[in-house]
C-alpha positions as CSV (number, residue, x, y, z in Angstrom):
1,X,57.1,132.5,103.7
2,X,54.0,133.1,105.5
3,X,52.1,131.1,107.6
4,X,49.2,130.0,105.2
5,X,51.9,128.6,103.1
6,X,53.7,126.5,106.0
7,X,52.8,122.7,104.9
8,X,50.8,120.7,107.8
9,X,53.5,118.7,108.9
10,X,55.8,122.2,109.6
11,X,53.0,123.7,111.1
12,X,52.5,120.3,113.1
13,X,56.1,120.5,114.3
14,X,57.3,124.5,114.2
15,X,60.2,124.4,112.1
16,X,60.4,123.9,108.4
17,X,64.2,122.7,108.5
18,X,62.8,120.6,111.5
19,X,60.1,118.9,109.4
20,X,62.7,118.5,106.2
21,X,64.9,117.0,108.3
22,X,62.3,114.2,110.1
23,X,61.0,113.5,106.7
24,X,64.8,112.7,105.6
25,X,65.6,110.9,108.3
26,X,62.2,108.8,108.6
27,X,61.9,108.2,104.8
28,X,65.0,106.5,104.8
29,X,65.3,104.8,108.5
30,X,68.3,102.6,107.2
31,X,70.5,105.2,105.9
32,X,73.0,108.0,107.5
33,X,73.9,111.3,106.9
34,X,76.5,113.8,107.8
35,X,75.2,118.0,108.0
36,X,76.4,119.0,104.7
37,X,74.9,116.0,103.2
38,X,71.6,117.3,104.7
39,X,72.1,120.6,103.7
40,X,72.3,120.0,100.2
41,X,70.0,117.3,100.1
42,X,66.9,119.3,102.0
43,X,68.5,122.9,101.2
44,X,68.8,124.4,104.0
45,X,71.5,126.3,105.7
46,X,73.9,124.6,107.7
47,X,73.6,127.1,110.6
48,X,69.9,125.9,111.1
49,X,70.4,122.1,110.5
50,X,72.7,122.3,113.3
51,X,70.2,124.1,115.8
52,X,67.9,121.0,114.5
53,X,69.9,118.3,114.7
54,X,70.5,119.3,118.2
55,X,67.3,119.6,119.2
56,X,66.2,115.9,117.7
57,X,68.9,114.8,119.4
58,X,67.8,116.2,122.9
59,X,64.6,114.4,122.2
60,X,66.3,111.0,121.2
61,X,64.5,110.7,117.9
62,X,68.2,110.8,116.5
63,X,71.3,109.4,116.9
64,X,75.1,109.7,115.7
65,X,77.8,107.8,114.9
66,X,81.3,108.8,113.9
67,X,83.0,106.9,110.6
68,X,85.9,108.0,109.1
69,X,86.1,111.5,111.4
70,X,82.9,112.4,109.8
71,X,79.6,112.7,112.2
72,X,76.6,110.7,110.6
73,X,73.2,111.0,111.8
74,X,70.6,108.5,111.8
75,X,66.9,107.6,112.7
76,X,66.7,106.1,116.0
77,X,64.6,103.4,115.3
78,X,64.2,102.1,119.0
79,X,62.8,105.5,120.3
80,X,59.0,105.0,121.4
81,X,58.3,107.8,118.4
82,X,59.6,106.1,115.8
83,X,56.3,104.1,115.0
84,X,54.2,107.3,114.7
85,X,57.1,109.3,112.7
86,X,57.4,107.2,110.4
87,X,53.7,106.9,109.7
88,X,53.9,111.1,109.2
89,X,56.7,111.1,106.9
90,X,57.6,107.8,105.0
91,X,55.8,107.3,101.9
92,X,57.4,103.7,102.0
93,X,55.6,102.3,104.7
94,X,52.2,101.0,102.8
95,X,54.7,99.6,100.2
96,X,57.4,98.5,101.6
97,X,56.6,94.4,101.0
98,X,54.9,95.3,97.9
99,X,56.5,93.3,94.9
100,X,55.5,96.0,92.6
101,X,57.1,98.7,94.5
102,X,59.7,100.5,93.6
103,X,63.0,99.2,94.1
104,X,64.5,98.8,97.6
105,X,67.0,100.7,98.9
106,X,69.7,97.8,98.4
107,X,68.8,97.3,95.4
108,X,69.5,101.4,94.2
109,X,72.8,100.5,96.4
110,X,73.9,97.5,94.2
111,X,73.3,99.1,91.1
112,X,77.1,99.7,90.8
113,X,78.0,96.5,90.9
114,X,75.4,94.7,88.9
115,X,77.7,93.4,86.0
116,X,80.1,91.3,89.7
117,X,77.1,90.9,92.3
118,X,75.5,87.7,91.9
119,X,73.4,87.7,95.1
120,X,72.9,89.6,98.5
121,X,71.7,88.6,101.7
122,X,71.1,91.8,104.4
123,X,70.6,90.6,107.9
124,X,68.8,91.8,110.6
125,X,71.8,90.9,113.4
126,X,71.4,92.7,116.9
127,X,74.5,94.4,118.5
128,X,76.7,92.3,120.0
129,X,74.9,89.2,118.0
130,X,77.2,86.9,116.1
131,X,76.8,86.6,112.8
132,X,77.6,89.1,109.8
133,X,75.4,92.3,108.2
134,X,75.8,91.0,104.5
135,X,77.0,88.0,102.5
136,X,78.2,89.6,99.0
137,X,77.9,86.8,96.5
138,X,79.6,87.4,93.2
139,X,82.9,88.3,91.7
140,X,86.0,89.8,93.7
141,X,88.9,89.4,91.7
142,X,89.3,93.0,91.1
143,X,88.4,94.0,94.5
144,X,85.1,95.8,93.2
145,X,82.7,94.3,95.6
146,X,85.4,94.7,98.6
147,X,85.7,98.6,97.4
148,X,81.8,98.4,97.0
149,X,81.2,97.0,100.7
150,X,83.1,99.8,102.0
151,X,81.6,102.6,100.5
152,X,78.2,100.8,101.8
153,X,79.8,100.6,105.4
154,X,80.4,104.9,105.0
155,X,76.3,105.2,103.5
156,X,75.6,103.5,107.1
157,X,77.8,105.8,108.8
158,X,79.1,102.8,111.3
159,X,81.5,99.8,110.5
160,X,79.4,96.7,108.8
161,X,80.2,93.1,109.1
162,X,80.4,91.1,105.8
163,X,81.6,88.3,103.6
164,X,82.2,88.4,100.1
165,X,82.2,84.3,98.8
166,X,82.6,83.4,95.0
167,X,78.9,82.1,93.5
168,X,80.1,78.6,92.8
169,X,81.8,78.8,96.7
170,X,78.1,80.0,98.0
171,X,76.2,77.2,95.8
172,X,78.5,74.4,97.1
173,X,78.4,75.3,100.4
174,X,75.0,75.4,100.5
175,X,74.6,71.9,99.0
176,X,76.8,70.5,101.5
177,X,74.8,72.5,104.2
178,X,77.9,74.1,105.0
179,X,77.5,75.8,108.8
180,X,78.4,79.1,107.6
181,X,76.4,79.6,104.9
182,X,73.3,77.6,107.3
183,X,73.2,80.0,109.9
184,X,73.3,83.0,107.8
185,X,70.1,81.5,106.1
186,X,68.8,81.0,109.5
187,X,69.0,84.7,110.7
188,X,66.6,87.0,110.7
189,X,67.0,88.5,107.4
190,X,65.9,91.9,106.5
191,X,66.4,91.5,102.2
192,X,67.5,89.6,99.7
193,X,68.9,90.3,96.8
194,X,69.1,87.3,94.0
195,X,68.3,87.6,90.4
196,X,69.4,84.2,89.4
197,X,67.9,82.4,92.3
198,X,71.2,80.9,93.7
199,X,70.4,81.6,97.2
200,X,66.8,80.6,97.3
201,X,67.1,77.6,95.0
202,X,66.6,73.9,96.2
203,X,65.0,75.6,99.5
């Protein structure tokens, strides 16, 4: 490739699998990956996603987390260049509270489970802050959510905290202002996912 056809944002930062990889990683700040993951999805060979992924790393605008002795790679959405990278590459960011948007990210994620999920709340909880990641709301007698929430704790690439509780469990607790179910309501929460308005009802 020569360099009239390098795109703007490889010939803003020197490396096509370098610009591939920001855009993966800044297009989707709430997901993880693992190198042959990456290969596949930006084709490129591993050899150079490597040299990459080191050098992103160096810089901080990447992290890693081990799960399950695989190494998964994320965004590192603290890092003072996170703002401005995800301006470049995310074509999310101008729709991202847009009601006519395409669907969210956890809502590709519950697709799976449709026919047993009857509602999701995602929290925004801090390290080392109580409270859970995700109250599943649905059906669990044949384990499919508790199989579901663990493949979602691998697609994050680091152990999630969550509760699955039966609808009619969630609704009465909620009437009866159970403290559970209140302080989940009361965190900061980052998506909700209810198509029969059992969470937001009565509130």
């Amino acid at each position: 490739m020569s360099k009239a056809d390098n795109t703007p944002t490889e010939k803003l930062f020197g490396s096509k699998t370098r610009a591939k990889l920001l855009r993966l990683f800044f297009e989707n700040p709430e997901k993880s990956f693992y190198v042959r993951e990456m290969t596949r999805v930006i084709d490129e060979q591993i050899n150079s996603v490597r040299r990459e992924l080191l050098n992103l790393e160096n810089i901080g605008v990447i992290k890693n987390e081990t799960f399950d002795n695989k190494v998964y790679y994320s965004a590192n959405t603290k890092h003072p260049f996170s703002r401005p990278l995800t301006e470049i590459f995310s074509k999310k960011i101008s729709t991202a509270h847009d009601k006519d948007s395409s669907e969210s990210t956890w809502e590709e994620y519950c697709r799976p489970v449709k026919h047993y999920l009857r509602g999701l709340i995602v929290t925004n909880r801090l390290p080392g802050q109580d409270g859970i990641d995700l109250l599943i709301i649905g059906n669990d007698k044949t384990k499919k959510l508790t199989r579901w929430a663990e493949v979602i704790e691998k697609k994050q690439g680091k152990p999630i905290n969550y509760v699955i509780m039966s609808a009619d469990d969630f609704t009465y607790r909620k009437s009866v202002k159970d403290r559970f179910v209140a302080e989940v309501l009361e965190m900061e929460i980052s998506e909700i996912i209810d198509p029969e308005n059992l969470i937001k009802e009565q509130e």
